[in-house]
C-alpha positions as a Markdown table, in Angstrom:
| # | Residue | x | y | z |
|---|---|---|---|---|
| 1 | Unk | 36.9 | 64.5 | -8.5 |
| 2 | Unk | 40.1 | 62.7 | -9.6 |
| 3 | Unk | 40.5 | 59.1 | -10.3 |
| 4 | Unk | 43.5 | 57.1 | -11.7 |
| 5 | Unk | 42.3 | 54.6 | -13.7 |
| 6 | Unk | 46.1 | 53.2 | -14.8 |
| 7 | Unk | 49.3 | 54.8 | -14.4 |
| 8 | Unk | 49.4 | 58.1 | -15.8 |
| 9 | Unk | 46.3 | 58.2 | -17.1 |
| 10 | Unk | 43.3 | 60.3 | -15.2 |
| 11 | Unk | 39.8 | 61.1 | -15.4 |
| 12 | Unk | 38.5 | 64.2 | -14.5 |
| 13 | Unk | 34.7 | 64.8 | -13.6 |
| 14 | Unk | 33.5 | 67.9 | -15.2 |
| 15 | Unk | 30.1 | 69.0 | -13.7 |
| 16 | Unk | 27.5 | 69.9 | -16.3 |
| 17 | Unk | 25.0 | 71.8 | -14.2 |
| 18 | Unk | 21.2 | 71.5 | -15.0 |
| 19 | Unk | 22.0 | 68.4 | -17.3 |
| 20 | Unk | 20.7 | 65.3 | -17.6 |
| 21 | Unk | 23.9 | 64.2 | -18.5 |
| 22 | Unk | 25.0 | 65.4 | -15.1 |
| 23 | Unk | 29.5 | 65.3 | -15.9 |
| 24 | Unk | 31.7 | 65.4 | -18.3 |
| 25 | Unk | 34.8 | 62.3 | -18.5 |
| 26 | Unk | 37.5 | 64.3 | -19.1 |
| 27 | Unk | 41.0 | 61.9 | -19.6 |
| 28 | Unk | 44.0 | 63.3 | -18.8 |
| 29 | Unk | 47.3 | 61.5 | -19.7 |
| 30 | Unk | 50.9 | 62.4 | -18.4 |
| 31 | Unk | 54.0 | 62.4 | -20.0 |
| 32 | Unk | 57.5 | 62.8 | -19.4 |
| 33 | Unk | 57.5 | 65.8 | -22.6 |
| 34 | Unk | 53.8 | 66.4 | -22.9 |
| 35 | Unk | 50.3 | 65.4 | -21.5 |
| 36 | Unk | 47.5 | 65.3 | -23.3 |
| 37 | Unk | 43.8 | 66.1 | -22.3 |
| 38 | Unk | 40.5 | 63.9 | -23.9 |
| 39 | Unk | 38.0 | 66.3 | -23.8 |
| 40 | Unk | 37.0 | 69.1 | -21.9 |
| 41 | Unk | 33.7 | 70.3 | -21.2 |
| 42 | Unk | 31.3 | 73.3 | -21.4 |
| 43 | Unk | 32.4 | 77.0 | -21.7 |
| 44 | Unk | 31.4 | 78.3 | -18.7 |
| 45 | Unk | 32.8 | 79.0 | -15.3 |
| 46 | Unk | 31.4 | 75.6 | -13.0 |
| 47 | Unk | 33.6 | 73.7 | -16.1 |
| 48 | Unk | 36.4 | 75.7 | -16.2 |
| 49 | Unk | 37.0 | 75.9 | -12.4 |
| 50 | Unk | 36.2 | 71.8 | -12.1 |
| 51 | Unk | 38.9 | 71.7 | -15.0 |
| 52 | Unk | 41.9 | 73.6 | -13.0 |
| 53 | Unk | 41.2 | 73.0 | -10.1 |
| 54 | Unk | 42.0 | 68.9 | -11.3 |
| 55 | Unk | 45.0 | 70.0 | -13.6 |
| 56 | Unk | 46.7 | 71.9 | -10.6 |
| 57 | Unk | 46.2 | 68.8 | -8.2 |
| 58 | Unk | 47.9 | 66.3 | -11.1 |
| 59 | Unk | 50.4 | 69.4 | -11.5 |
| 60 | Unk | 49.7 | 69.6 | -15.2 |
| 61 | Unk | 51.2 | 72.3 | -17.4 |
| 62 | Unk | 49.1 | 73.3 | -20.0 |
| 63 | Unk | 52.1 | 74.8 | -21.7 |
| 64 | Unk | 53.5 | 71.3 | -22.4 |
| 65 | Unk | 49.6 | 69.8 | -22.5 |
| 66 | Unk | 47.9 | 69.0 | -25.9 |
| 67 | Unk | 44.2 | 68.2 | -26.6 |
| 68 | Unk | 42.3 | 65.5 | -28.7 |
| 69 | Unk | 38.8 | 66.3 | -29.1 |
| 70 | Unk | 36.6 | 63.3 | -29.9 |
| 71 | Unk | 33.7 | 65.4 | -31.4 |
| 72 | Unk | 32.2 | 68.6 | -31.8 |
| 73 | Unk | 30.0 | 69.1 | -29.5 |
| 74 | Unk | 30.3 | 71.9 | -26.5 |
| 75 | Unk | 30.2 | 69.6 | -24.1 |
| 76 | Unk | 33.7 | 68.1 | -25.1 |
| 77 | Unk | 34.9 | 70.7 | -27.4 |
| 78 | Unk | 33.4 | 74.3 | -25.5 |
| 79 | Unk | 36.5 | 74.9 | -23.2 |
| 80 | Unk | 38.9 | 74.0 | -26.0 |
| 81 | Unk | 39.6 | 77.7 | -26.6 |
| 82 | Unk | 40.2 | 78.3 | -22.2 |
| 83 | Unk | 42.7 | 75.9 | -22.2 |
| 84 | Unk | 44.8 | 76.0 | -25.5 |
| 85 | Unk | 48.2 | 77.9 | -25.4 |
| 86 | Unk | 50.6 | 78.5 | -28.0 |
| 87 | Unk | 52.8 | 75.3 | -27.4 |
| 88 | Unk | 49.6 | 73.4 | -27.8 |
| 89 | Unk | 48.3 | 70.9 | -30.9 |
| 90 | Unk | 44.3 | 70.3 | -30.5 |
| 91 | Unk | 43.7 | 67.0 | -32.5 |
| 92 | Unk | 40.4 | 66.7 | -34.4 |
| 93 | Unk | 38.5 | 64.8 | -37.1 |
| 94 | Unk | 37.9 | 66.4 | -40.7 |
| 95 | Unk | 34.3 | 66.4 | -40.6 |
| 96 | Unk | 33.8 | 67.8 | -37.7 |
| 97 | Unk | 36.2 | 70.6 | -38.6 |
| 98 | Unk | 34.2 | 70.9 | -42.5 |
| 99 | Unk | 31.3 | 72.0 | -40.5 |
| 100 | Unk | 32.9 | 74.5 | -38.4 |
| 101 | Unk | 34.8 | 75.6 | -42.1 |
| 102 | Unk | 31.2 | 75.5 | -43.8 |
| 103 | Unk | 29.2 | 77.4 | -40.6 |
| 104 | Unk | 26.9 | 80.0 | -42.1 |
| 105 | Unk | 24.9 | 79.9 | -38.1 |
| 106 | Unk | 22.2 | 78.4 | -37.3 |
| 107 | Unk | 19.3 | 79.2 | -39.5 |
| 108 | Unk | 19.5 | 76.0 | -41.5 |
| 109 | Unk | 19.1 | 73.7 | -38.3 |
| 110 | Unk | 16.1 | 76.2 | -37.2 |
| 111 | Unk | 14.4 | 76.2 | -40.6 |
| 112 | Unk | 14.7 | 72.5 | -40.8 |
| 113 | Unk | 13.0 | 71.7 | -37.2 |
| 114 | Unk | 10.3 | 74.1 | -38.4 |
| 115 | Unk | 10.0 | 72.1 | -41.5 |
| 116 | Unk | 9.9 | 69.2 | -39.3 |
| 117 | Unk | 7.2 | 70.8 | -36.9 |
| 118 | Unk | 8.8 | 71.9 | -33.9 |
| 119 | Unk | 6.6 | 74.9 | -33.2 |
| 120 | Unk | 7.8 | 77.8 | -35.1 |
| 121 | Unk | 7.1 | 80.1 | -31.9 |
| 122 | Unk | 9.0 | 78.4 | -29.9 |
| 123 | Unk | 12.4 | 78.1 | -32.4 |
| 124 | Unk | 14.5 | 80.9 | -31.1 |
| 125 | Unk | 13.9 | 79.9 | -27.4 |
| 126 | Unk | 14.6 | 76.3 | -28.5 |
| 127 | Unk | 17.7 | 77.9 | -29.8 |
| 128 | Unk | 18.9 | 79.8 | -26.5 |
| 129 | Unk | 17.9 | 77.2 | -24.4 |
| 130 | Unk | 20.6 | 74.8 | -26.1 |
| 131 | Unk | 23.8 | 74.3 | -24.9 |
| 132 | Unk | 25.7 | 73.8 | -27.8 |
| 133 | Unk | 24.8 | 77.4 | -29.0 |
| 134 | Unk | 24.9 | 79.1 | -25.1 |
| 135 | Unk | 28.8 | 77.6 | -24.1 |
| 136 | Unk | 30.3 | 76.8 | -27.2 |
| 137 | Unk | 33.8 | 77.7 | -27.6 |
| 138 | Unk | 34.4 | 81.5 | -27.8 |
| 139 | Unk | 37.0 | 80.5 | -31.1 |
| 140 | Unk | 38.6 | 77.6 | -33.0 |
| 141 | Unk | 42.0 | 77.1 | -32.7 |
| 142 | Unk | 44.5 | 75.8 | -35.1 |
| 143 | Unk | 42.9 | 72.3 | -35.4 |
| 144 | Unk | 45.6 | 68.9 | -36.1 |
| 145 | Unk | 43.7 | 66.6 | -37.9 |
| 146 | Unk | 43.9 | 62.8 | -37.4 |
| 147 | Unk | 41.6 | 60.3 | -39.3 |
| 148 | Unk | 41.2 | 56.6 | -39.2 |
| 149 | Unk | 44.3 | 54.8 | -38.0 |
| 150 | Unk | 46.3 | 57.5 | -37.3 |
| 151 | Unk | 48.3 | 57.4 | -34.2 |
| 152 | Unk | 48.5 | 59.6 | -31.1 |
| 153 | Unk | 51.4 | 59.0 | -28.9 |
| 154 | Unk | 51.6 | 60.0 | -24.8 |
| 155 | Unk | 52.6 | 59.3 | -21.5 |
| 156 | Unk | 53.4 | 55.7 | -22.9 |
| 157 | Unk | 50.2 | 54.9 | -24.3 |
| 158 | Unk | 50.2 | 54.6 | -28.4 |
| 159 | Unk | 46.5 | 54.9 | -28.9 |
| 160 | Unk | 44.8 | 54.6 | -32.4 |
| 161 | Unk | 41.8 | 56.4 | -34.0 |
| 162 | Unk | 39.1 | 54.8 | -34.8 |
| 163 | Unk | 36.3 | 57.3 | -37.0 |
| 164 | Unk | 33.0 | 56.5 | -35.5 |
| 165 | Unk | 30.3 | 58.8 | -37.7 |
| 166 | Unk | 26.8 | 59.2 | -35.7 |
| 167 | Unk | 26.8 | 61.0 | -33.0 |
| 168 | Unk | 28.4 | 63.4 | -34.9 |
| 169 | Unk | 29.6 | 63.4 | -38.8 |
| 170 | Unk | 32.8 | 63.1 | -37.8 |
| 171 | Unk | 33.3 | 61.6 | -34.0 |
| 172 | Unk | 36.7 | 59.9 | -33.3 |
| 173 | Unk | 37.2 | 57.1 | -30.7 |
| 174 | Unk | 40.9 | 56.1 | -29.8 |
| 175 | Unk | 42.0 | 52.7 | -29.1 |
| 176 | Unk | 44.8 | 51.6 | -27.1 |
| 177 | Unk | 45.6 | 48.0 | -28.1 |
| 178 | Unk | 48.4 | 46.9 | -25.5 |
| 179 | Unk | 46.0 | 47.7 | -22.4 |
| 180 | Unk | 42.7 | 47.3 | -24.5 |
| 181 | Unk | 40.9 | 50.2 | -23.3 |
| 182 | Unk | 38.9 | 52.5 | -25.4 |
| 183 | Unk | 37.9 | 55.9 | -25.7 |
| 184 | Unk | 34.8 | 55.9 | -26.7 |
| 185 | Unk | 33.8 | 60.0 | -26.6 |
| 186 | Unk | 29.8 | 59.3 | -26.9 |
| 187 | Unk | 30.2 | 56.7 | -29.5 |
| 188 | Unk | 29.6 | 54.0 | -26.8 |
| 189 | Unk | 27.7 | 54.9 | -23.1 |
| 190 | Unk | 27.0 | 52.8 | -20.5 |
| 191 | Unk | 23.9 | 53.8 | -18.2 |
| 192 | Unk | 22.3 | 56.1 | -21.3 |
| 193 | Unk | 22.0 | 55.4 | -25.2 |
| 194 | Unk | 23.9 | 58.1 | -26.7 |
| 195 | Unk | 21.4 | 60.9 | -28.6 |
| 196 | Unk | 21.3 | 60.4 | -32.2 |
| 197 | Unk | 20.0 | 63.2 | -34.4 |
| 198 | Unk | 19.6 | 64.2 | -37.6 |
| 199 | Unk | 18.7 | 68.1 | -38.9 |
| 200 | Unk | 19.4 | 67.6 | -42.6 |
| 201 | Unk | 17.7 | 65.2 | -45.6 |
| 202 | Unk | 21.3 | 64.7 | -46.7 |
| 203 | Unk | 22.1 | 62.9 | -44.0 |
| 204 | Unk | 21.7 | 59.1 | -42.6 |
| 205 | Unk | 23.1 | 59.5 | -39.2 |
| 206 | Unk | 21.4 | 56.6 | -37.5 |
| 207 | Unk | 22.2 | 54.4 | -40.0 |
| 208 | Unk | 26.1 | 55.6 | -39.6 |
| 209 | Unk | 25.7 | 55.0 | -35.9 |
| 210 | Unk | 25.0 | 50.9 | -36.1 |
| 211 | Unk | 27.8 | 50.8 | -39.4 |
| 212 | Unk | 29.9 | 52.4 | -36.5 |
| 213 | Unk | 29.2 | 50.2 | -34.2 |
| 214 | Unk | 29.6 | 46.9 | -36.4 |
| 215 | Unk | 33.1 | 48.6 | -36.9 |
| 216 | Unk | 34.5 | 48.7 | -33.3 |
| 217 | Unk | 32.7 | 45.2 | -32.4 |
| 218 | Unk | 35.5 | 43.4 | -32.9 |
| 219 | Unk | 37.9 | 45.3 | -31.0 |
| 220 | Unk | 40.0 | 43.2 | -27.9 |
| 221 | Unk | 38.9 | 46.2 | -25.3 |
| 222 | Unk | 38.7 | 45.6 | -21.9 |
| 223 | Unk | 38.0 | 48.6 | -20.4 |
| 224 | Unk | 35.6 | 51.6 | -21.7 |
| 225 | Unk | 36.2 | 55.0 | -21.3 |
| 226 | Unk | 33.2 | 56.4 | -22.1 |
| 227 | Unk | 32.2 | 60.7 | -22.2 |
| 228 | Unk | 29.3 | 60.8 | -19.3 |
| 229 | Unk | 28.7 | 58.6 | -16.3 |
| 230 | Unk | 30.5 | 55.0 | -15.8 |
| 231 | Unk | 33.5 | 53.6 | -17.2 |
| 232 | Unk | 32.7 | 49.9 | -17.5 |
| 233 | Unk | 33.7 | 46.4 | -19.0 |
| 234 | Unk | 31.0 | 44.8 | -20.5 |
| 235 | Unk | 32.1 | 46.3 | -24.1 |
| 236 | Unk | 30.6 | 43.7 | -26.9 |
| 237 | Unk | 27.6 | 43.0 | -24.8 |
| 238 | Unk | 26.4 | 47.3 | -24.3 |
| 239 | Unk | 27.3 | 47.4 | -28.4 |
| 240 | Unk | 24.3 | 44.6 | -28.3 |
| 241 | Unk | 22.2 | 46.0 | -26.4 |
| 242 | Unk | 22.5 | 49.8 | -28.3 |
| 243 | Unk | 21.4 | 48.1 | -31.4 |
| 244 | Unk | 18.2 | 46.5 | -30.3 |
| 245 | Unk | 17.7 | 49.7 | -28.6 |
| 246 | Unk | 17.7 | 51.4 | -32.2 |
| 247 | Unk | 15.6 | 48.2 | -33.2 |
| 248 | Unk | 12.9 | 48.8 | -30.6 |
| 249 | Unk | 13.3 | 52.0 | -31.8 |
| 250 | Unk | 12.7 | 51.6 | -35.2 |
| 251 | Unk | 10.0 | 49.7 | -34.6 |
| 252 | Unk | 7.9 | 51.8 | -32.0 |
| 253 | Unk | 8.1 | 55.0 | -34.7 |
| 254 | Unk | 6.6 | 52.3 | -37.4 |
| 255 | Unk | 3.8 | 51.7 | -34.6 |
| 256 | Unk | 3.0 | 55.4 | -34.5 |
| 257 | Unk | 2.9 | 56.0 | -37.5 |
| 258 | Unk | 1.1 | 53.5 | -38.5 |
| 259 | Unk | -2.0 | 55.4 | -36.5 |
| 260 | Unk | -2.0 | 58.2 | -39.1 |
| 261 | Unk | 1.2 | 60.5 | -41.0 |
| 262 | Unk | 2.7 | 63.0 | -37.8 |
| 263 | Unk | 5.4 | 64.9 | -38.3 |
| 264 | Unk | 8.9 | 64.6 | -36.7 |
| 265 | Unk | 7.9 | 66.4 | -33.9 |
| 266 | Unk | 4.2 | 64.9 | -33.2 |
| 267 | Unk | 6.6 | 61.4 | -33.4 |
| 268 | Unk | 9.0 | 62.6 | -30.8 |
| 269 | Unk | 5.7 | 63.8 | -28.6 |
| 270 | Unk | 4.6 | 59.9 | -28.5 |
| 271 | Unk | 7.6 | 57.9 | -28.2 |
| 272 | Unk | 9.1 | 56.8 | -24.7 |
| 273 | Unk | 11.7 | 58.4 | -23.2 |
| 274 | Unk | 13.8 | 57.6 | -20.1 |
| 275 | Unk | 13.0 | 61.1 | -18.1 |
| 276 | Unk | 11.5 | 62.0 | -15.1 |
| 277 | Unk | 8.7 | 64.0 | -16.3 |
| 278 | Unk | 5.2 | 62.8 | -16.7 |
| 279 | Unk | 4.0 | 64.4 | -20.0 |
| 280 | Unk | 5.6 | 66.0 | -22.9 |
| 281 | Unk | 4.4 | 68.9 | -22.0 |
| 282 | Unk | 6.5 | 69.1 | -19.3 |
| 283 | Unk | 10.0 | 68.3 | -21.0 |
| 284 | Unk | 12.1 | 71.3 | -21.2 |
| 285 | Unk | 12.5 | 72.8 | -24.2 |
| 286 | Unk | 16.1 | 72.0 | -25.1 |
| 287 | Unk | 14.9 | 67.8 | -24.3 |
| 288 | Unk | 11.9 | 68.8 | -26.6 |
| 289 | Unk | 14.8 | 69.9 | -29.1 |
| 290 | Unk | 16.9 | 66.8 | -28.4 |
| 291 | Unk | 14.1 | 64.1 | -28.6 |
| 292 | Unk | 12.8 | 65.7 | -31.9 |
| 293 | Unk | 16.3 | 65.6 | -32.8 |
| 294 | Unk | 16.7 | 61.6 | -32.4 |
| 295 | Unk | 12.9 | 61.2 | -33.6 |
| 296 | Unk | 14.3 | 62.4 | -37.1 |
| 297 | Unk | 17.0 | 60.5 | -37.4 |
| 298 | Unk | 15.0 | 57.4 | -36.9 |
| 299 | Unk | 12.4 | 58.3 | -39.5 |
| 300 | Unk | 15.1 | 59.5 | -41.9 |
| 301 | Unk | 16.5 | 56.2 | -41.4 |
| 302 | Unk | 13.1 | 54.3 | -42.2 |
| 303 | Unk | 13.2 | 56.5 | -45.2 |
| 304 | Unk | 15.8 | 55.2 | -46.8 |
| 305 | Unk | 15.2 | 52.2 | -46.3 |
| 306 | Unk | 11.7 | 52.4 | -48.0 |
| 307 | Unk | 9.5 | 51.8 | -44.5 |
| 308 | Unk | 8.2 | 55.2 | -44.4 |
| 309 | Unk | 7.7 | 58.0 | -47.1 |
| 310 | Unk | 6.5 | 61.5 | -47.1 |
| 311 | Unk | 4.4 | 64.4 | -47.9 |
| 312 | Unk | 5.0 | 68.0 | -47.8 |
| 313 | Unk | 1.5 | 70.2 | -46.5 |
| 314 | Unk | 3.2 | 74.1 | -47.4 |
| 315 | Unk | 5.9 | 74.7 | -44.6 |
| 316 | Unk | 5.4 | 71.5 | -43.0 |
| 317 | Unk | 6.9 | 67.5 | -43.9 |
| 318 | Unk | 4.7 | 64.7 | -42.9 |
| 319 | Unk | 5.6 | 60.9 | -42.8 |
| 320 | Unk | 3.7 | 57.9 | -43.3 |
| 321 | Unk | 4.3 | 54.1 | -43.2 |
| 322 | Unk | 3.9 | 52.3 | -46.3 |
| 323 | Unk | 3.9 | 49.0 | -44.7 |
């Protein structure tokens, strides 16, 4: 499905089969020289096909077509290495790009959920099951890297980046400040809270998130162009409503634990969760993965701030509320 949203400047629904998230927003912006695509889904073939089949009905040519990747993840960076030519730049943030530089695989993330409780038995299945690890990109292109305030120009738009850590170390929202719309990756979603989660003690990513979002609040946008589901208008007001989200949050895991010290993944197992399933048992095991994921990144973020503190029982971390 096509849509024009202003002149020369498209969205493209990529279908992500079997997810929750259900499409992809991919942007695609004409120009007289070159266009440039926002993202661009999943490696595999339902993506790909989606993605070609749009690009041959807005006559694109990906020979004079660039990319800008708001974030790491497959879903928006998987079929980077499908569509990139040899004319092409792919713009991308430097942290993002650090981890790709740094990736030793992913025993780290797998030894950390075990530390965190995710059944050990269950790990490598956890693994397979995830998308980021079953349609990632086959490789990395040469990667152009933009960082805060640098400028992207195209098909007569002149759109800033805006560095939104959270989400990802490194995600990248653009801002275009003559029509006020903004790009918002998965930095800013409508109908769904965007998942934030943590697999590493050196990392804050939740409190990044709501410094990120105090950042693009004042921001003249009028229209949102967000990764999955709705674009929409209401942009100050859903910023609003994503922190007390993370403030209910916050304090539902200080109510759990409160009941006796769980691990991460014992907290994930009792918070509330917007999916249609009727126990926890019955959550698939990537959304086991995903919620554990987020259930971290809220304790982590308790942590820090002296609310909640830990102890380690041999391979396994429990937390406790020392309020």
């Amino acid at each position: 499905m096509i849509e024009e949203i202003l002149p020369d400047l498209f969205r493209i629904k990529i279908p992500l089969p079997k997810n929750p998230l259900k499409y992809l927003n991919s942007y695609v912006i004409k120009g007289s020289e070159r266009n440039m695509i926002i993202d661009t889904g999943l490696n595999r073939k339902e993506c790909l096909e989606a993605m070609l089949d749009g690009l041959r009905e807005l006559k694109v040519d990906l020979k004079k077509t660039d990319l800008f990747i708001t974030h790491l993840h497959a879903d928006h960076f998987g079929l980077v290495s499908k569509l990139v030519t040899n004319g092409s730049k792919t713009y991308f943030n430097r942290p993002d790009t650090e981890i790709i530089e740094a990736w030793g695989g992913w025993e780290p993330m797998i030894e950390y959920a075990g530390l965190m409780g995710f059944p050990r038995n269950e790990l490598r299945n956890a693994l397979e099951s995830h998308p980021g690890y079953r349609f990632r990109s086959d490789w990395v292109p040469e990667l152009s890297i933009l960082g805060d305030d640098d400028t992207v120009e195209v098909g007569g738009y002149l759109f800033k980046c805006v560095e939104t850590p959270g989400h990802t170390r490194g995600h990248t929202c653009l801002y275009e400040a003559s029509e006020k719309i903004f790009v918002a990756g998965d930095h800013i979603l409508n109908d769904i809270t965007p998942n934030i989660q943590c697999w590493s003690d050196h990392e804050n990513p939740l409190k990044d998130y709501l410094a990120s979002l105090d950042k693009v609040y004042g921001l003249d946008v009028d229209l949102v162009l967000p990764g999955h589901r709705r674009l929409f208008r209401n942009y100050r007001e859903r910023i609003g409503e994503l922190k007390r989200h993370h403030s209910q949050r916050v304090e539902e895991v200080l109510k759990i634990l409160k009941r006796g010290p769980k691990n991460g993944f014992q907290v994930a197992s009792e918070m509330t969760w917007d999916i249609s399933y009727d126990s926890w048992d019955q959550f698939p095991l990537a959304q086991k993965w995903f919620a554990t994921g987020e259930a971290i990144s809220h304790l982590r973020y308790l942590e820090e701030k002296g609310s909640v503190s830990r102890v380690t029982e041999g391979e396994e971390v429990r937390f406790l509320s020392t309020k």
